[in-house]
C-alpha positions as CSV (number, residue, x, y, z in Angstrom):
1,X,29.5,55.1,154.1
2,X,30.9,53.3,151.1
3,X,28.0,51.5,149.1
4,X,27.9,48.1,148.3
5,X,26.2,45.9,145.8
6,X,26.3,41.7,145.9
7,X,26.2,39.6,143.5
8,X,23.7,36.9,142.9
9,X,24.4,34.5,140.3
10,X,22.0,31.3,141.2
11,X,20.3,28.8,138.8
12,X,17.2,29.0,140.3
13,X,14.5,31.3,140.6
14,X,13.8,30.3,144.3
15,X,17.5,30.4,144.9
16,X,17.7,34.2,143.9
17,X,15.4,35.3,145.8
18,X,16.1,33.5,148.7
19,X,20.1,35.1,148.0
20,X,18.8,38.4,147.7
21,X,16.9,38.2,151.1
22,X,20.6,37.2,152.9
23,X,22.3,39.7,151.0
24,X,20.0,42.7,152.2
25,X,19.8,41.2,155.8
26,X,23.6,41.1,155.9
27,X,23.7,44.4,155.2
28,X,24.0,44.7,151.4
29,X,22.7,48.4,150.0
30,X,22.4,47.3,146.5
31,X,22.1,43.4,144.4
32,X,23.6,42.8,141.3
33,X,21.3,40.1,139.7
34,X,22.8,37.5,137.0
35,X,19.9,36.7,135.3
36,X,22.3,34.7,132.5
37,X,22.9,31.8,135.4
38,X,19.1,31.1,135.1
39,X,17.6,29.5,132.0
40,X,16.0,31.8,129.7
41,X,11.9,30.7,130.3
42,X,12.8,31.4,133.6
43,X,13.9,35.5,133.4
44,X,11.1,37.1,133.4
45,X,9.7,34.8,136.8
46,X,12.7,36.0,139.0
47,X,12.0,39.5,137.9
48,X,8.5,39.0,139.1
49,X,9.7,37.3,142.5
50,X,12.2,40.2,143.2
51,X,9.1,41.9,143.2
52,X,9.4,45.9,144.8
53,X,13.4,45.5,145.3
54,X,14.0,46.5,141.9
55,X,14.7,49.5,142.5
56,X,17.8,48.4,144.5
57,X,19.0,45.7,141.8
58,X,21.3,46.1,138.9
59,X,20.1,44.0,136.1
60,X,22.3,42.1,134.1
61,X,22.3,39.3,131.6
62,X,25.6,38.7,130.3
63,X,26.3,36.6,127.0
64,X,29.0,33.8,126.8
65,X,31.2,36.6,124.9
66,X,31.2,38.8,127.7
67,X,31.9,36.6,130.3
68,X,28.3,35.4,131.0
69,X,26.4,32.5,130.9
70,X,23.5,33.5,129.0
71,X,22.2,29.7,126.9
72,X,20.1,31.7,124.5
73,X,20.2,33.0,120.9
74,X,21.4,36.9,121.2
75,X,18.1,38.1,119.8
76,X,16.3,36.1,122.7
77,X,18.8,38.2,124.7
78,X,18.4,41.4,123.2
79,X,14.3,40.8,123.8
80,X,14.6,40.1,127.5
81,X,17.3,42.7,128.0
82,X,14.6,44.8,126.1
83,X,11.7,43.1,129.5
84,X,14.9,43.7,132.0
85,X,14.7,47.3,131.3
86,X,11.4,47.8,131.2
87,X,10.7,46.2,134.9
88,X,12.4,49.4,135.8
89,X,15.6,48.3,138.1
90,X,17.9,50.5,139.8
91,X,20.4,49.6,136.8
92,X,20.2,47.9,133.3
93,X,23.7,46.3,132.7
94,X,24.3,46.2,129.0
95,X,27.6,45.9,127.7
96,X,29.3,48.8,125.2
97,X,29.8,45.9,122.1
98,X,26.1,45.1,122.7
99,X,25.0,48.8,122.5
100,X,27.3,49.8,119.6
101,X,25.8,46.5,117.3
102,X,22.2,47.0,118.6
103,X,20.4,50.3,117.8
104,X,16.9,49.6,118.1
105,X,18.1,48.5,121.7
106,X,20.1,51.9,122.5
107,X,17.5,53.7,121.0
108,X,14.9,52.3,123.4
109,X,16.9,52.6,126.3
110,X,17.5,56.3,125.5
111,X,14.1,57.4,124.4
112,X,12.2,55.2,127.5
113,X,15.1,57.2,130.0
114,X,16.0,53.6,131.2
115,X,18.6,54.4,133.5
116,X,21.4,52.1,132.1
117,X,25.0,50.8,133.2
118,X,27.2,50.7,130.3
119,X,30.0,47.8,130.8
120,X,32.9,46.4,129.6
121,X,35.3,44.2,130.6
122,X,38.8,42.7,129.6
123,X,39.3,39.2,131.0
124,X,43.3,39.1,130.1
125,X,45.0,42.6,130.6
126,X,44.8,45.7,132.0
127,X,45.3,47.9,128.5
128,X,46.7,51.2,128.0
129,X,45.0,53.9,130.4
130,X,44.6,56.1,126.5
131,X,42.9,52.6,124.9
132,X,41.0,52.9,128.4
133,X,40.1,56.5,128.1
134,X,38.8,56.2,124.8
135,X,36.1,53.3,126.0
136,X,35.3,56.2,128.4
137,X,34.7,58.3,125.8
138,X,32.4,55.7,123.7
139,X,30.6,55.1,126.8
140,X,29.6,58.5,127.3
141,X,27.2,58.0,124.4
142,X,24.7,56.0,125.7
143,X,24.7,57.0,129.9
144,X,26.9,58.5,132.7
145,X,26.6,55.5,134.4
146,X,30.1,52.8,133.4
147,X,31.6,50.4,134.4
148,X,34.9,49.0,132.8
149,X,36.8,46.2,134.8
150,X,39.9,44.9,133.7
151,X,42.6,41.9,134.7
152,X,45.2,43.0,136.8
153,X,48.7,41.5,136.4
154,X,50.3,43.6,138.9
155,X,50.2,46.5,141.7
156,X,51.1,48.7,139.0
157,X,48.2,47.6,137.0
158,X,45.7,48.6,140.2
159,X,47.5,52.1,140.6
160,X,47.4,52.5,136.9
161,X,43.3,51.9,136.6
162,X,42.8,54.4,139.4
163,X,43.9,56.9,137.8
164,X,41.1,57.0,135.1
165,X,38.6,58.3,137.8
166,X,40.2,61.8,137.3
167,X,39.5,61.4,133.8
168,X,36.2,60.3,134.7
169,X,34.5,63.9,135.1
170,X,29.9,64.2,134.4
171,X,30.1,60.3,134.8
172,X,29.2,57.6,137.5
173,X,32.1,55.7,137.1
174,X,33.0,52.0,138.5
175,X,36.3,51.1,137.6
176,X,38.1,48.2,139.3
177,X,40.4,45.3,138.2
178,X,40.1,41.4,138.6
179,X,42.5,38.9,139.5
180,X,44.7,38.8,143.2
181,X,46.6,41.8,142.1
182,X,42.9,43.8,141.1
183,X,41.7,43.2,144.9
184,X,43.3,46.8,146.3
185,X,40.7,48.3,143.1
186,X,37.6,46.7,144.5
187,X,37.9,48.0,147.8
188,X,39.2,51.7,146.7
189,X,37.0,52.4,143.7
190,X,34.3,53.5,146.0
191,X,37.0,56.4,147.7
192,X,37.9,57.5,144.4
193,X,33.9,58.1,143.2
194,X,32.7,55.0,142.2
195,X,28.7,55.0,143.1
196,X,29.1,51.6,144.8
197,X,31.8,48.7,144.5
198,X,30.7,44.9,144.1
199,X,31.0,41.8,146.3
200,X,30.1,38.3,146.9
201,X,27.4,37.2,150.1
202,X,29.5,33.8,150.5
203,X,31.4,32.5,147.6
204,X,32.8,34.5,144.7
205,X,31.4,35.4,141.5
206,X,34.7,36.5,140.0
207,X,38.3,36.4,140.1
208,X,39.3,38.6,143.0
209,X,36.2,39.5,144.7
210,X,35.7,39.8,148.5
211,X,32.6,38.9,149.9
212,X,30.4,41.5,151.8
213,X,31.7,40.3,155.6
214,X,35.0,41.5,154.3
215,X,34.3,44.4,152.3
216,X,32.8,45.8,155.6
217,X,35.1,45.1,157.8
218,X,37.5,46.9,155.5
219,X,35.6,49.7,155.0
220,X,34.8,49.8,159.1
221,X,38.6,49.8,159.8
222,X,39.2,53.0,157.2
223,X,36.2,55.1,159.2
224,X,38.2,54.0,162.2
225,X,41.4,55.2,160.9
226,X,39.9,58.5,160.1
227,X,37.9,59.0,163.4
């Protein structure tokens, strides 16, 4: 059965918790927890809340610059990114500019075996599937586990992307596209390898993406097409 991971992205610590609780009950297998939507003092209080579900959350605390909301200074994020990973979560989410500019961070990650998602993301385009290929490459560096999400313009876009996953070979790869025309990705990256896709529990954190309810019910009426 195709995995699936929600996204929480709530300003409080109560809030998260209380999301994560929905998202589980509703059927989610994995949480993707935006730690940048809280205030910085209050990080390391929802990783003490989430309590023994780390090991089903994916970590992430994304700057401004990469599409976050993170209100700190960048070393106050490289130091909690640096706590993040050391909680131990399913997933670490730190993005490829961060770990290409930050050795002493890579270098932890690495050396502590911090099982890490290495991400990046282009909020305008879909580029080149050879610029693509090459982030692939980069990525390789620091973990098998990546992610790279793009911005669809078209179908042609979406058919495009998929086609990296055969490229894709000794890694965990997530590869999907945002925007209307990225939708078809979300729901087919997980058929083409992906460990798990990402969705919403009720309202959407990004451009494109379905919430759980309908990432089921799409994935129920494939089985059923296959039965």
């Amino acid at each position: 059965m195709a995995k699936i991971c929600v996204t929480i992205a709530e300003e409080s610590v109560g809030k998260v918790k209380e999301q994560m609780k929905k998202a589980f009950e509703a059927g989610a297998d994995f949480v993707e927890v935006r730690f940048d939507f809280l205030k910085p003092g209050e990080v390391m209080a929802a990783v003490d809340i989430i309590g023994e579900d780390r090991g089903r959350c994916v970590f992430t605390l994304r700057s401004v610059a990469q599409g976050g909301k993170f209100s700190g200074t960048e070393e106050e994020r490289m130091r909690l990114l640096r706590k993040l990973a050391e909680a131990k979560p399913m997933l670490v989410d730190v993005e490829l500019d961060t770990l290409k500019v930050n050795d002493n961070l890579a270098d932890y990650l690495e050396l502590a075996s911090i099982p890490t998602l290495v991400s990046w993301h282009d909020f305008e385009k879909t580029p080149p599937n050879e610029e693509l290929s090459s982030i692939l490459t980069e990525m390789r560096i620091f973990s098998t586990y990546v992610k790279v999400v793009t911005t669809a313009k078209s179908v042609d876009d979406s058919l495009r992307l998929m086609a990296l996953y055969e490229g894709a070979l000794g890694l965990h790869p997530i590869i999907f596209a945002m925007g209307e025309a990225g939708v078809l990705t979300r729901v087919m990256s997980v058929l083409y390898g992906a460990p798990y896709t990402y969705a919403a529990l009720d309202r959407a954190v990004a451009p494109g993406q379905l919430t759980l309810a309908q990432m089921r019910k799409l994935y129920d009426g494939i089985k059923g097409n296959r039965s």
